[in-house]
N, CA, C and O atoms as a Tinker XYZ file with bonds, in Angstrom:
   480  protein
     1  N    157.767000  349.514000   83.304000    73     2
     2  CA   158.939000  348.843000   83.813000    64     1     3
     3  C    160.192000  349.493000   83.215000    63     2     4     5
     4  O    160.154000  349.821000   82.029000    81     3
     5  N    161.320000  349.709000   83.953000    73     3     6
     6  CA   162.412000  350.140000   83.858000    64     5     7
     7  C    163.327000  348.980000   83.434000    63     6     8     9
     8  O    163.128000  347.881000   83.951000    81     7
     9  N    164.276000  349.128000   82.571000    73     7    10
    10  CA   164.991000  348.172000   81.469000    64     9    11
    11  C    166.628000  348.521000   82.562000    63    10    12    13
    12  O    166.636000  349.301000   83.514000    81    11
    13  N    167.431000  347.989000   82.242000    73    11    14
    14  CA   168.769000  348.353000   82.853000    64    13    15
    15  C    169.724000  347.764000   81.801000    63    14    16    17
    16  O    170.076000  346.584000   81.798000    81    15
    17  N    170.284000  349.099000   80.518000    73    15    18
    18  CA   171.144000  348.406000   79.849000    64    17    19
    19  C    172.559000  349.456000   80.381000    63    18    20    21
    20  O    172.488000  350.622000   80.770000    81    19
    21  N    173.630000  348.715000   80.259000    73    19    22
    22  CA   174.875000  349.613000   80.557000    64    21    23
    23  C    175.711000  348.746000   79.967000    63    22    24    25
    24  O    175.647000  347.519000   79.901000    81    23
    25  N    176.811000  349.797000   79.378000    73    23    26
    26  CA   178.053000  349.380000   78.326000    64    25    27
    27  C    179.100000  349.911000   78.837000    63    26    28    29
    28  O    179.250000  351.129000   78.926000    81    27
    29  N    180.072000  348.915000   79.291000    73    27    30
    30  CA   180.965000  348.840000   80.175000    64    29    31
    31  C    182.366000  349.032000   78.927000    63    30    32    33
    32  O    182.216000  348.277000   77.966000    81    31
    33  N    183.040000  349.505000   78.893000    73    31    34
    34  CA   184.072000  349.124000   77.976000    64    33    35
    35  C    185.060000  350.539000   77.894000    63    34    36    37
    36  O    184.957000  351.424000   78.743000    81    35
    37  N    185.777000  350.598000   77.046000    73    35    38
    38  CA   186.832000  351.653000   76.503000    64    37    39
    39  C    186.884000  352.188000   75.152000    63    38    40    41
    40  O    186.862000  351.230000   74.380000    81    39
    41  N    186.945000  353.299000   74.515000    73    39    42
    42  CA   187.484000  353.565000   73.183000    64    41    43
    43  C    187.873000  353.183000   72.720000    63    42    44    45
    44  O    187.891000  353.460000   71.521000    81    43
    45  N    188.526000  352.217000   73.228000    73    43    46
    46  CA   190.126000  351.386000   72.329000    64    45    47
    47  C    189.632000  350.543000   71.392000    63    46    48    49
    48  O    190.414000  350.195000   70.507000    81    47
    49  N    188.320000  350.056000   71.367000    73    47    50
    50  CA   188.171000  349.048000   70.238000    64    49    51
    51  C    188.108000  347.751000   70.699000    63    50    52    53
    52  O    187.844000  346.767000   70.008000    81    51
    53  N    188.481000  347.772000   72.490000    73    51    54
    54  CA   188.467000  346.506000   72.786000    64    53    55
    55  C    187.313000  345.780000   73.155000    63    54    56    57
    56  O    186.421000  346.574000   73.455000    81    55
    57  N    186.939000  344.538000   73.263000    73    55    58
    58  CA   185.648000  344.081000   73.628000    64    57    59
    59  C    185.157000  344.274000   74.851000    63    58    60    61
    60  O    185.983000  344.184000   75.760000    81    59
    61  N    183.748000  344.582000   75.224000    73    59    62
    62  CA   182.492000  345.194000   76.113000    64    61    63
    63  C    182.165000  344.443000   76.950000    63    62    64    65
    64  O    182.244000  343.257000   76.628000    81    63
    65  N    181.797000  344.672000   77.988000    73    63    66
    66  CA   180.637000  343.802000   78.328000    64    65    67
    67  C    178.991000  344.200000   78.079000    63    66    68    69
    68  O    178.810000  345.414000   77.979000    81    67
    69  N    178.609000  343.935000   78.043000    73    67    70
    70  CA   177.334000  345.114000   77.828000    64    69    71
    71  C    175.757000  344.334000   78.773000    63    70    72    73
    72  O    175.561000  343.157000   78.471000    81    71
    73  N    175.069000  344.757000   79.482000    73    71    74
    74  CA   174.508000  344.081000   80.772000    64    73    75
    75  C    173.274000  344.785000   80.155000    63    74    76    77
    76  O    173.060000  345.951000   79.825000    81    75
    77  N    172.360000  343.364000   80.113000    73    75    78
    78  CA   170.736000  343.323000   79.671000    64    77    79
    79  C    170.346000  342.775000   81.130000    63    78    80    81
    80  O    170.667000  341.685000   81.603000    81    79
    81  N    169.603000  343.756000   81.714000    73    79    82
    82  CA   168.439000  343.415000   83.232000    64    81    83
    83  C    167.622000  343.345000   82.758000    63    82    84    85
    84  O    167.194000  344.071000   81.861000    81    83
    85  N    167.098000  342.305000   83.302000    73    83    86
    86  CA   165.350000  341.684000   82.706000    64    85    87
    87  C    164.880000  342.168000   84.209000    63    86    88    89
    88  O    165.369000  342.382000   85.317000    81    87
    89  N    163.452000  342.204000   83.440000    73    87    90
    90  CA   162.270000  343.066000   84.948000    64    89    91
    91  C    161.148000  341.649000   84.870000    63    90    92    93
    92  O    159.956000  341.594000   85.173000    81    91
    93  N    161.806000  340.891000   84.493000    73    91    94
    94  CA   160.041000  339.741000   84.608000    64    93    95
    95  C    159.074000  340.311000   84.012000    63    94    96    97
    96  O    157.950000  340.376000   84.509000    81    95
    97  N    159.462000  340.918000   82.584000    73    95    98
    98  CA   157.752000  341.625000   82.067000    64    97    99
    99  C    158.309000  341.232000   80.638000    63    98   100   101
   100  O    159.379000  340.818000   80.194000    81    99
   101  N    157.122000  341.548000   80.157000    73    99   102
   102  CA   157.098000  341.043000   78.764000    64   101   103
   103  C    158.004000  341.825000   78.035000    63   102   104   105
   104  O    158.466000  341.357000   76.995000    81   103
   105  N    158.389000  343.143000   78.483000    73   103   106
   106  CA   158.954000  344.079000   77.813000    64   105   107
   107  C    160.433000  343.771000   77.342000    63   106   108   109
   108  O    160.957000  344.178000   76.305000    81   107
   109  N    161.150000  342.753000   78.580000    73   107   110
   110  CA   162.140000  341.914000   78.384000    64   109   111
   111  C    162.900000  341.960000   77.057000    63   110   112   113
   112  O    164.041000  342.371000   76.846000    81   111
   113  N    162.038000  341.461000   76.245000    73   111   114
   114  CA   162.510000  341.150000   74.425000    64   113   115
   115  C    163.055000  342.314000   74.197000    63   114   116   117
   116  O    164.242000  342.141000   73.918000    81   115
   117  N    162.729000  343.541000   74.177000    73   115   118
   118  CA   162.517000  345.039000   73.939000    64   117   119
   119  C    164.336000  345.389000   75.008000    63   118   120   121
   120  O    165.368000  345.827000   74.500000    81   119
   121  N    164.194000  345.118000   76.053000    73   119   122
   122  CA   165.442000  345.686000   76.657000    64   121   123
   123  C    166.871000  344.870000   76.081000    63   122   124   125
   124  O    168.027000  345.294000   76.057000    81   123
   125  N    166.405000  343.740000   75.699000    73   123   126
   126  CA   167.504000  342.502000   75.820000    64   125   127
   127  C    167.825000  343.383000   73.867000    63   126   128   129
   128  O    168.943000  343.660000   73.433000    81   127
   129  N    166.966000  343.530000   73.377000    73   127   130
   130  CA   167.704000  343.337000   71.862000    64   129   131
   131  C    167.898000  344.732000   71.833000    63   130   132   133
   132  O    168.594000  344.886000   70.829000    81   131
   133  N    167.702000  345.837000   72.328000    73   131   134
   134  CA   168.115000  347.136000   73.138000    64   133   135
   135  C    169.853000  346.991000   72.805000    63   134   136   137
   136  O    170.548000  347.570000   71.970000    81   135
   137  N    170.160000  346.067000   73.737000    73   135   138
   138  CA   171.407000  345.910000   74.608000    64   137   139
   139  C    172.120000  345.226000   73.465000    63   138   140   141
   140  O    173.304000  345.559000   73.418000    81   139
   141  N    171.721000  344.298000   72.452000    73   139   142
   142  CA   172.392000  343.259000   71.659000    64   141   143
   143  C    172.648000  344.494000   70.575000    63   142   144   145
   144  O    173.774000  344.555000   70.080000    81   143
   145  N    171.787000  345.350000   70.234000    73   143   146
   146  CA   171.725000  346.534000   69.068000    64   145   147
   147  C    173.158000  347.255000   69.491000    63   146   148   149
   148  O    174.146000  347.331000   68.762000    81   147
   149  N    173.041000  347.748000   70.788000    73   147   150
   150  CA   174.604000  348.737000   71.431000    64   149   151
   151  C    175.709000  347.781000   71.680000    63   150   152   153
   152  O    176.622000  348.159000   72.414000    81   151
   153  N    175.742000  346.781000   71.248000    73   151   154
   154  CA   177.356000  345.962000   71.197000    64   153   155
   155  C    178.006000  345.864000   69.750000    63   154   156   157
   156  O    177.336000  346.159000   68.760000    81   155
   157  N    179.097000  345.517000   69.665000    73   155   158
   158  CA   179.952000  345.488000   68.697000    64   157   159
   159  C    180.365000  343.856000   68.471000    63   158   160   161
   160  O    180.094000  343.041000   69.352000    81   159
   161  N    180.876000  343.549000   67.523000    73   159   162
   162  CA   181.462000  342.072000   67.184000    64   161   163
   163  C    182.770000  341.952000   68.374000    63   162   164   165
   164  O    183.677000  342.769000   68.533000    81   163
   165  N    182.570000  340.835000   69.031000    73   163   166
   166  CA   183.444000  340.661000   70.155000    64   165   167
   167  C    182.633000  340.961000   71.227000    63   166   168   169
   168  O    183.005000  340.328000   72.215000    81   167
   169  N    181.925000  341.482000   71.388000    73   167   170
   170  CA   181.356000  341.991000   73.068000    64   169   171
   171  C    181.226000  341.055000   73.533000    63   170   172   173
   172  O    181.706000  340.029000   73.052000    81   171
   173  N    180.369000  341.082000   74.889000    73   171   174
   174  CA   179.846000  340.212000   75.679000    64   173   175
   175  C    178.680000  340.072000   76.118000    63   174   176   177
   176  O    178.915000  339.826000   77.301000    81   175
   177  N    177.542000  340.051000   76.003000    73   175   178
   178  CA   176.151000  340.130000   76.067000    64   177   179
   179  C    175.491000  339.431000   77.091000    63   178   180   181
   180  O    175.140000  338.251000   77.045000    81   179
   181  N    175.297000  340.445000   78.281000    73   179   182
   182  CA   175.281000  339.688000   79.800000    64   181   183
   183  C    173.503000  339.678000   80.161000    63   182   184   185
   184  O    172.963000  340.771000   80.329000    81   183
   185  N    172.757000  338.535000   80.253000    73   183   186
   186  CA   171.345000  338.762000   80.854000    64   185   187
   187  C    171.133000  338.424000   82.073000    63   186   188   189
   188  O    171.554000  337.312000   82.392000    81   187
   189  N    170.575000  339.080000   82.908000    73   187   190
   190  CA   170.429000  339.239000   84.350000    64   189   191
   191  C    168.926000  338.989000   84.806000    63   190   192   193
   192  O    167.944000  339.716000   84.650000    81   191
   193  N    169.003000  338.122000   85.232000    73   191   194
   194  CA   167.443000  338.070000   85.901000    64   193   195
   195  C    166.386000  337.149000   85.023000    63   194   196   197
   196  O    166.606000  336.922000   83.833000    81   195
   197  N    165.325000  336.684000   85.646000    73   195   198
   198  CA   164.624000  335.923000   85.097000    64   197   199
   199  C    163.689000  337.066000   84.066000    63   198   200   201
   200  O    163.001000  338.000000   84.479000    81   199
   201  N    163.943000  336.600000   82.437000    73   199   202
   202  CA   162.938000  337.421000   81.522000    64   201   203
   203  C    161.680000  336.470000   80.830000    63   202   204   205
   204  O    161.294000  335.305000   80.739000    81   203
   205  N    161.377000  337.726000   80.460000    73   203   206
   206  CA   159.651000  337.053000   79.774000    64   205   207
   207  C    160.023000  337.977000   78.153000    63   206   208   209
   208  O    160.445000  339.093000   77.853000    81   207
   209  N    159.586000  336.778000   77.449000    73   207   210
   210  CA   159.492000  338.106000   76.149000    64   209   211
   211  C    158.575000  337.502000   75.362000    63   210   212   213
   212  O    158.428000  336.281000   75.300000    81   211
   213  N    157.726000  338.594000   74.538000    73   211   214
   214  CA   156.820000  338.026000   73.897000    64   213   215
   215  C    156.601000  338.236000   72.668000    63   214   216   217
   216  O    155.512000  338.364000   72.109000    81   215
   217  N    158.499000  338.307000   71.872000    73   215   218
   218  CA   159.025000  338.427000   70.956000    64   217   219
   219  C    160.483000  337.948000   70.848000    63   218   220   221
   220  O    161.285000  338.087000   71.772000    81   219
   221  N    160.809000  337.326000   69.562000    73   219   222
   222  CA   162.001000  336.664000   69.850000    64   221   223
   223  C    162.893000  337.944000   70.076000    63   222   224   225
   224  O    162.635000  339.148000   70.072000    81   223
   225  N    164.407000  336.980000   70.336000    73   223   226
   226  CA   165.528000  337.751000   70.700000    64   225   227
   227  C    166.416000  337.582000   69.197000    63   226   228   229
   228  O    166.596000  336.511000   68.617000    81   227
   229  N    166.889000  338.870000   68.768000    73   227   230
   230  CA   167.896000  338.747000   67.465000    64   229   231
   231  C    168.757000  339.041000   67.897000    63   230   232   233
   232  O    169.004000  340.132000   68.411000    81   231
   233  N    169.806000  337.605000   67.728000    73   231   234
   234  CA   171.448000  337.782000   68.126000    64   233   235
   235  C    172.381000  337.769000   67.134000    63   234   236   237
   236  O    172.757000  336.793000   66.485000    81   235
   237  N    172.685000  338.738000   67.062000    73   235   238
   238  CA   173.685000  339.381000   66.462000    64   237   239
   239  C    175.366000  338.511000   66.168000    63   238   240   241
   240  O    176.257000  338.379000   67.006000    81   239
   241  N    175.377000  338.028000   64.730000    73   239   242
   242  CA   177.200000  337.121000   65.507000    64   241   243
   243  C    178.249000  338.001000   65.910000    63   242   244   245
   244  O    178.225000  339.121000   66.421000    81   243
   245  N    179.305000  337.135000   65.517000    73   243   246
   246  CA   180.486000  337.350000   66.697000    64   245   247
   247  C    180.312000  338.019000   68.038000    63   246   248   249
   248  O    180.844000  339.120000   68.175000    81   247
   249  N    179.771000  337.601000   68.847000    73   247   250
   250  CA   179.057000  337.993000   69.722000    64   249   251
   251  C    179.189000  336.582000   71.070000    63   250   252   253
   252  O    179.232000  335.407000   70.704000    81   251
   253  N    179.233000  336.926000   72.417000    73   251   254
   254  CA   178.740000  336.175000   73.079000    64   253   255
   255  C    177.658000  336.371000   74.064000    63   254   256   257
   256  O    177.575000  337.467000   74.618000    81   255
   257  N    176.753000  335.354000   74.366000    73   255   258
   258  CA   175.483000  336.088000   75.571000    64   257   259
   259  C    175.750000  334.869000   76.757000    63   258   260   261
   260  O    176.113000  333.695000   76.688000    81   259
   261  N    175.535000  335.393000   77.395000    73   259   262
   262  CA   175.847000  335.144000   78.893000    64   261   263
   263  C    174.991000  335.288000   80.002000    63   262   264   265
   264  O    174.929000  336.354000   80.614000    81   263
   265  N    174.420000  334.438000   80.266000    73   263   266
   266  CA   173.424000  334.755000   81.806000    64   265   267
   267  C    174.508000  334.724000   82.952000    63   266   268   269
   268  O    175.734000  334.788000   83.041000    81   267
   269  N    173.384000  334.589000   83.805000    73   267   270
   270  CA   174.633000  334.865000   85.118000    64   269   271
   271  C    174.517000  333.846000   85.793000    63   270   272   273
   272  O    175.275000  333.683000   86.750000    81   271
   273  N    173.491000  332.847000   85.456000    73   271   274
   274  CA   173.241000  331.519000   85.581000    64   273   275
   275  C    172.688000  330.909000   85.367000    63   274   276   277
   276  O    171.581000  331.445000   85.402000    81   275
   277  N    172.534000  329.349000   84.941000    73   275   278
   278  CA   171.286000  328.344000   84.307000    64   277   279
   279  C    170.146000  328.580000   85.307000    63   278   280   281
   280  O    169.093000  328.752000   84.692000    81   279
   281  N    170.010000  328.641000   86.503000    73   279   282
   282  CA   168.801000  328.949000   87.620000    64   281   283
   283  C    168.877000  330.237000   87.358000    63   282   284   285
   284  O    167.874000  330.591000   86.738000    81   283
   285  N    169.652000  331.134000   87.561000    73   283   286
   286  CA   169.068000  332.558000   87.605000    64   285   287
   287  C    168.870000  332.972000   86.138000    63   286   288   289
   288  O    167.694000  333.305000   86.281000    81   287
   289  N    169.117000  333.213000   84.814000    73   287   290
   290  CA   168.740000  333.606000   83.939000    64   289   291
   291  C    168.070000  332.707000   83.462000    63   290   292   293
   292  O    168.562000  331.646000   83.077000    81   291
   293  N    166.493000  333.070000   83.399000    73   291   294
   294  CA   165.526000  332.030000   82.585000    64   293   295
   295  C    164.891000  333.224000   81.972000    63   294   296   297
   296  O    164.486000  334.268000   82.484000    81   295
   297  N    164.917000  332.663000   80.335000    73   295   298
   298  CA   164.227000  333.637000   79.487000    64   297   299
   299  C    162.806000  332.216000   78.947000    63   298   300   301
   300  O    162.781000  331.050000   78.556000    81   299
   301  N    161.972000  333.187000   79.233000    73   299   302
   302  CA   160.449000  332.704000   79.618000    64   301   303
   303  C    159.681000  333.250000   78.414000    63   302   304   305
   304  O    159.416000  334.424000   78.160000    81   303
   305  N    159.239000  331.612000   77.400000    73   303   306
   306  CA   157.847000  332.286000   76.363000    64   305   307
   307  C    156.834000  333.282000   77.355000    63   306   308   309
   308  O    156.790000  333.135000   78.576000    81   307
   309  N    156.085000  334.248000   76.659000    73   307   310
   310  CA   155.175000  334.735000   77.301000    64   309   311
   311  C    153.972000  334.909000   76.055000    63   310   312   313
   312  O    152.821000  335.330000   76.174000    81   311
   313  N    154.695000  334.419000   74.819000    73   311   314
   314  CA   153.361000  334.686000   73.608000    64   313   315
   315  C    154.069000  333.362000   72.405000    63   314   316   317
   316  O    155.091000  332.676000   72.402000    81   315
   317  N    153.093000  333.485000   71.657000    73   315   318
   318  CA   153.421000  332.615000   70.436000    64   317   319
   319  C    154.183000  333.225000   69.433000    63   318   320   321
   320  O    153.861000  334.309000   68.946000    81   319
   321  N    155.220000  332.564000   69.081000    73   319   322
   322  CA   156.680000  332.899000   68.319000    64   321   323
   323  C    156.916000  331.337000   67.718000    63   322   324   325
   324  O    156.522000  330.270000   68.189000    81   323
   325  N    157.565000  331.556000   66.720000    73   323   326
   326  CA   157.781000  330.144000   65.767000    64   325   327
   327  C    159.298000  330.258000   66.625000    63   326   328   329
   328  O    159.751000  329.119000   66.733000    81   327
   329  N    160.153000  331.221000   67.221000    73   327   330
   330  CA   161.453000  331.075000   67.444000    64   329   331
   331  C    161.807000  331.997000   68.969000    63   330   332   333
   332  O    161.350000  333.109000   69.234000    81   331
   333  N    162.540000  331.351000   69.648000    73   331   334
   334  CA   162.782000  332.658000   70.911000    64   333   335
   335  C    163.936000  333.328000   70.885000    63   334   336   337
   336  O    164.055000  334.450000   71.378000    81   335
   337  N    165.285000  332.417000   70.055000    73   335   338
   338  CA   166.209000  333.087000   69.542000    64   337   339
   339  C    166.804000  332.959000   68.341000    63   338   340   341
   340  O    167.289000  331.875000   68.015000    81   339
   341  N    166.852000  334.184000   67.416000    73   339   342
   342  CA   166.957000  333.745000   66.403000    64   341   343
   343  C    168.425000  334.562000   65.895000    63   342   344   345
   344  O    169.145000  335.079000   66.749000    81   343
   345  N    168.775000  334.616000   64.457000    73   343   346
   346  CA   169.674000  334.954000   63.879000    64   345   347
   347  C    168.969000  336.056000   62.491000    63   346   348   349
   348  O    168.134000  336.013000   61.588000    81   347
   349  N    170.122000  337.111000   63.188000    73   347   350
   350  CA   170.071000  338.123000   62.340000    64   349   351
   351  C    169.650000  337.956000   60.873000    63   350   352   353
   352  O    168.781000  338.523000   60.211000    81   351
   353  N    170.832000  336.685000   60.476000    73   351   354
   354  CA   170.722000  336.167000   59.033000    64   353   355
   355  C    169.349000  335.688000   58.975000    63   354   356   357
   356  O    168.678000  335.781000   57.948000    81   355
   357  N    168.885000  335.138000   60.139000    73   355   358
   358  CA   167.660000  334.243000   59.556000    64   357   359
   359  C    166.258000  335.076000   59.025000    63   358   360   361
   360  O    165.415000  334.946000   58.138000    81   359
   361  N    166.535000  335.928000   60.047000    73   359   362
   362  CA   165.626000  337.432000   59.848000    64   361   363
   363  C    166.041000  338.171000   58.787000    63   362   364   365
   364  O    165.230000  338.888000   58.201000    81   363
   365  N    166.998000  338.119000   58.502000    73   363   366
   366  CA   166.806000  339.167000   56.577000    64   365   367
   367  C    166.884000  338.331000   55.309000    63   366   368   369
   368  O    167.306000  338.545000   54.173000    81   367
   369  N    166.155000  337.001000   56.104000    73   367   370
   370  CA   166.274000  336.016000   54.731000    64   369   371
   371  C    167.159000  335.525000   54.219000    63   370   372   373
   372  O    167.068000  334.886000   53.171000    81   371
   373  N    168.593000  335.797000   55.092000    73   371   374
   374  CA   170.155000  335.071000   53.989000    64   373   375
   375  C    169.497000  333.424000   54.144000    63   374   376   377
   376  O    168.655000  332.796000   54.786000    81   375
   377  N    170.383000  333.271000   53.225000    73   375   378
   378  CA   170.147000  331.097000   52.886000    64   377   379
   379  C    171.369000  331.014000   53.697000    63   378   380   381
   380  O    171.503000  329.799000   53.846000    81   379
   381  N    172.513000  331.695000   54.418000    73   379   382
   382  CA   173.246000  331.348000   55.127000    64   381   383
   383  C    173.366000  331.562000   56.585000    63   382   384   385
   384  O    173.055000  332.723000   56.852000    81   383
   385  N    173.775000  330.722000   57.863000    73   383   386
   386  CA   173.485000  330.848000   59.011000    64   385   387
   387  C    173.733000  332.083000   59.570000    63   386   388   389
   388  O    173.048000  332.391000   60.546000    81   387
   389  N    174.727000  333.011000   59.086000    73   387   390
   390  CA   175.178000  334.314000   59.545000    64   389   391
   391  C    176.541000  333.806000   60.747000    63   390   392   393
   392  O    176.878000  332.639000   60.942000    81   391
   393  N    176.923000  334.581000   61.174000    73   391   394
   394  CA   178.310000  334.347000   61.772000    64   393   395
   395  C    178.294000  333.852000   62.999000    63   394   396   397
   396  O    177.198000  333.800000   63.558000    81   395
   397  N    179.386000  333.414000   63.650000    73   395   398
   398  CA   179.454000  332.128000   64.904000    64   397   399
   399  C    178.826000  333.427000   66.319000    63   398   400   401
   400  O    179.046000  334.619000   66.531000    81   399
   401  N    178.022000  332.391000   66.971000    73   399   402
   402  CA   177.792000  333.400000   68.375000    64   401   403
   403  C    178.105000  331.983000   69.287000    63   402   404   405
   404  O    178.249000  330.814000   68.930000    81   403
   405  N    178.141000  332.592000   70.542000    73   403   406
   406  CA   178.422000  331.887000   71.578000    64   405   407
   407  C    177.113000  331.831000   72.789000    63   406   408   409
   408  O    176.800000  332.814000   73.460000    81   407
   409  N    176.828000  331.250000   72.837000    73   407   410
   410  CA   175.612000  330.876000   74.400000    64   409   411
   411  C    176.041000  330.173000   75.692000    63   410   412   413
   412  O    176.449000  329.014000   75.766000    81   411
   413  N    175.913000  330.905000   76.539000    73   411   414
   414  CA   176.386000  330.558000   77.609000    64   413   415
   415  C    175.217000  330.634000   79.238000    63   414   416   417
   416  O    174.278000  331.430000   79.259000    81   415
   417  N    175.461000  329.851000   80.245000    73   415   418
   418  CA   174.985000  329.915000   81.697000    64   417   419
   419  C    173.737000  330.482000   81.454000    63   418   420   421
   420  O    173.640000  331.618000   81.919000    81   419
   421  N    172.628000  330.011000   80.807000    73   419   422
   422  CA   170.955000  330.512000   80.659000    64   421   423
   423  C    170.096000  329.088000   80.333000    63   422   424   425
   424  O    170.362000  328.009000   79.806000    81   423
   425  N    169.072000  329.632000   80.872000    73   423   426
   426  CA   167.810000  328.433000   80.125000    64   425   427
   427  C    166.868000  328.805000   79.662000    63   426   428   429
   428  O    166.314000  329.704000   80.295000    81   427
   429  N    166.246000  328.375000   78.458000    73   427   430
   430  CA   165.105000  329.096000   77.791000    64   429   431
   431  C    164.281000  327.973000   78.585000    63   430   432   433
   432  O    164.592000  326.851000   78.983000    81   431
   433  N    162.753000  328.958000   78.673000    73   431   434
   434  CA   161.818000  328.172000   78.529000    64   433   435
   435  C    160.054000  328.282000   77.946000    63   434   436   437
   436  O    159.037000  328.884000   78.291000    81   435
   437  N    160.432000  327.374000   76.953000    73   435   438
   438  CA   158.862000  326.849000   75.651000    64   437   439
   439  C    157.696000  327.181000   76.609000    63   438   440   441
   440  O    157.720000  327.001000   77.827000    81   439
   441  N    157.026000  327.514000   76.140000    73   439   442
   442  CA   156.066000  327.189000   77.069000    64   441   443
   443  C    154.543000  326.639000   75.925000    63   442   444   445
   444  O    153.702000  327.428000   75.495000    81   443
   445  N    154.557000  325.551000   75.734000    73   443   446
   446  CA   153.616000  324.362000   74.806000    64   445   447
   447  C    152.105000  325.613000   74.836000    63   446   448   449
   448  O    151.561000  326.124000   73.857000    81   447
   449  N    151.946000  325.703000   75.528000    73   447   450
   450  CA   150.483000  326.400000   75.088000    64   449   451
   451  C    150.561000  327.901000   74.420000    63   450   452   453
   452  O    149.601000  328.548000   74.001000    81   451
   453  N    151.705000  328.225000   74.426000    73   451   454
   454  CA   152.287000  329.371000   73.382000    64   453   455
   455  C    153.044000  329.200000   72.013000    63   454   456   457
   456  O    153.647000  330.050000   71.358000    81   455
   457  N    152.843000  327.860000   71.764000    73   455   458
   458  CA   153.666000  327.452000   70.885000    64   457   459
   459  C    152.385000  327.653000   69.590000    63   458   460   461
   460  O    151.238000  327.209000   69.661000    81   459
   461  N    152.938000  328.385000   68.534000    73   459   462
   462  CA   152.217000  328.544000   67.413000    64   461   463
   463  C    151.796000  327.029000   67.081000    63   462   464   465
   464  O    152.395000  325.975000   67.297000    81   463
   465  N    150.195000  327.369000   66.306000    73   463   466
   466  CA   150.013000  325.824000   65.735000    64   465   467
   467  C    150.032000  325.837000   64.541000    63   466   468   469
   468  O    150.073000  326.955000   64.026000    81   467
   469  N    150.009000  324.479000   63.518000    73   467   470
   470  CA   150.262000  324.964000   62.132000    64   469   471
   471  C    151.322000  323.774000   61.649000    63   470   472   473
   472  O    151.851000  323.348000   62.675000    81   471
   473  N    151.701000  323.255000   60.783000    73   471   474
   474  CA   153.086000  322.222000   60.777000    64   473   475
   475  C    153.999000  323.246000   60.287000    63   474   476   477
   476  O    153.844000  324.410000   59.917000    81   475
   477  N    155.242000  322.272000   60.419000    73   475   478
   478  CA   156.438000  323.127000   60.462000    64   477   479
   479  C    157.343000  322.352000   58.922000    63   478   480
   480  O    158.441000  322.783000   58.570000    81   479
């Protein structure tokens, strides 16, 4: 499957848009944090299409992500993960939340029989 990342922006320093296409495959996770890796603090972090990932997503702060709509962007468990989106900070172990992001026009969705077992 073919990924579709593109970074829309200028030299100037000013903020991006930067466009994550999901293909409905598991590979999803892989294109989307692709796309979150090539933005800068301020961008805009656009997901397109219904994804599957079968690894969380690390979002990066000062940052915003953006579907293109609550019906059209659905990011879909496809494996067992304690988290589907997580924080940079949370992933290198800081005791602190890491910096403000923004979420916007998307819906995740759990899917219970992928949900790790174990207490929490």
């Amino acid at each position: 499957m073919v990924a579709l990342l593109l970074v829309l922006g200028d030299s100037t320093g000013k903020a991006k848009r930067v466009d994550a296409g999901c293909t409905n495959a598991t590979s999803d996770d892989e294109a989307i944090n692709a796309a979150i890796a090539a933005s800068r603090p301020g961008d805009e972090v656009v997901l397109d299409g219904p994804c599957r990932i079968d690894a969380p997503i690390r979002l990066l702060g000062q940052r915003t992500y953006r579907g293109t709509s609550r019906t059209g962007t659905v990011i879909k468990q496809a494996a067992p993960m304690a988290a589907m989106l997580v924080s940079d900070a949370y992933l290198s172990g800081e005791r602190m939340t890491g910096d403000p992001i923004a979420i916007r026009s998307l819906t995740l969705h759990g899917d219970r029989s992928e949900e790790p077992t174990g207490s929490w």
